[in-house]
Every structure is written in C-alpha cells, then in structure tokens.
N, C-alpha and C positions, 0 to 999 in steps of 0.2 A: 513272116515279117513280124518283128518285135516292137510293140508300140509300150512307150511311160508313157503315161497319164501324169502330170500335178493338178494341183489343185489346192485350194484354201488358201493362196497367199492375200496381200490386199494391204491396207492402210490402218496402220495402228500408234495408238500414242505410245512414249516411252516408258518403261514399265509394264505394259500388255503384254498378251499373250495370242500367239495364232497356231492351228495347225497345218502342218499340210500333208498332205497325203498324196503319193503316188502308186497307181493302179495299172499294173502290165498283165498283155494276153501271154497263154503259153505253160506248159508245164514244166517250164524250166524254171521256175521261180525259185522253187523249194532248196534246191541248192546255191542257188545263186550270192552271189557277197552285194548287198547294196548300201549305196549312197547317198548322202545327198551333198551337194557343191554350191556353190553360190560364186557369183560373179559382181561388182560393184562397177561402178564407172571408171572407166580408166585404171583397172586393177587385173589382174590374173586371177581365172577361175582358180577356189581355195576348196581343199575339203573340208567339210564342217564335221562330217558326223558319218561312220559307216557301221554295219552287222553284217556279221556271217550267218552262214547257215544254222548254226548252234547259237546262233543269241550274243557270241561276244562282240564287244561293240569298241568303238573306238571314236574318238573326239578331239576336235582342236581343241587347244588349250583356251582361246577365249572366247570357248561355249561352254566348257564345262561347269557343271552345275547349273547352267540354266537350261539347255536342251536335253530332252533325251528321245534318243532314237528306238524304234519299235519295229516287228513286224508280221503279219497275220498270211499265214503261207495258205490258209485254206480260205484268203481272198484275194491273194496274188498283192498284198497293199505291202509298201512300207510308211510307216507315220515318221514324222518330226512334229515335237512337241518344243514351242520355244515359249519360254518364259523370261519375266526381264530384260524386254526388249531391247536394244537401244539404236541409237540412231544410228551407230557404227555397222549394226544387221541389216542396216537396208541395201539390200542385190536383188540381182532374178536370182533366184536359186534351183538349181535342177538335180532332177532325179537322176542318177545311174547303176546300172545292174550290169554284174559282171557276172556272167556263167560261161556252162559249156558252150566250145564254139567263139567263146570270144571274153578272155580273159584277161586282155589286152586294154581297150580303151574301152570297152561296154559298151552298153546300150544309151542311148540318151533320150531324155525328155526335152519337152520344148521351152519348158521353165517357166516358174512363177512368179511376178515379182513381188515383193514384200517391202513396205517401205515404213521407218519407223520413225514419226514426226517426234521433236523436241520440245 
C-alpha cells in the first residue's frame, strides 16, 4: 500500500513563504516522476510543479520563479518551496508520485491546504 504524506501547508500573508513536503513509504520512490497539484474552490485540480527521476523539473507558468520543486530520494520526500506568495495560491495542494505499476493517474496524498491572506 502507497501512502503520500503532506505537510507544512497553513496560513500566510502575501509575499511569504511556506514549505511543503511530502513523505511516501516504499522503494519505488527513486524512480518515480513527482508532483505537486493544487485544487482552489470551484476550480480544476492544476499542476503546479513536477521532477523526474533525474532532477528535470517542470512548472506552470504562474509559479515560475517563485516555486521550486526538489527531491531527496534517500528520504523518500519531495519539497515545494513557494515564495511570493499570493492570494491567487490559495488551494489544498496535493502530492502525486507516478512510478512503476502506476503511471497513469499515480499515487495521491490527502492534501494540504495553503491559504494566502491579502
């Protein structure tokens, strides 16, 4: 069974900074392509930010430069680092890992929400 973990989301002013981190069991990490997505109210889950196995990374266009995505394979985490908050990045945002076995729709975390006051 594949569990994401998030974590570090929470309540911040415009401008701030938060991280978050999600932590999955399993040694299929190392390969794995991860995500992170977020979802706003009344809106379609968006991707914000993904890495592959090798480190190349990928970003929507309105995070780039302020987010950057990370990930430490000999603790199963991947980070999101968001700077320059703004009220438009307030969602849950969730974790997904796409590996072997499921390359498809991945894994999913339970999501953290992140809300960014004006």
């Amino acid at each position: 069974q594949v569990q994401l973990v998030e974590s570090g989301g929470g309540l911040v002013q415009a401008g701030g900074s938060l991280k978050l981190s999600c932590t999955t069991s399993g040694s299929i990490f190392s390969i794995a392509i991860m995500g992170w997505y977020r979802q706003a109210p009344g809106k379609q889950r968006e991707l914000v930010a993904n890495i592959n196995s090798v480190g190349s990374t990928n970003y929507a266009d309105s995070v780039k430069g302020r987010f950057t995505i990370s990930r430490d394979n000999a603790k199963n985490t991947v980070y999101l680092q968001m700077n320059s908050l703004k009220p438009e990045d307030t969602a849950v945002y969730y974790c997904n890992m796409k590996t072997h076995g499921n390359w498809g729709q991945g894994y999913w975390g339970r999501g953290t929400q992140v809300t960014v006051s004006s």
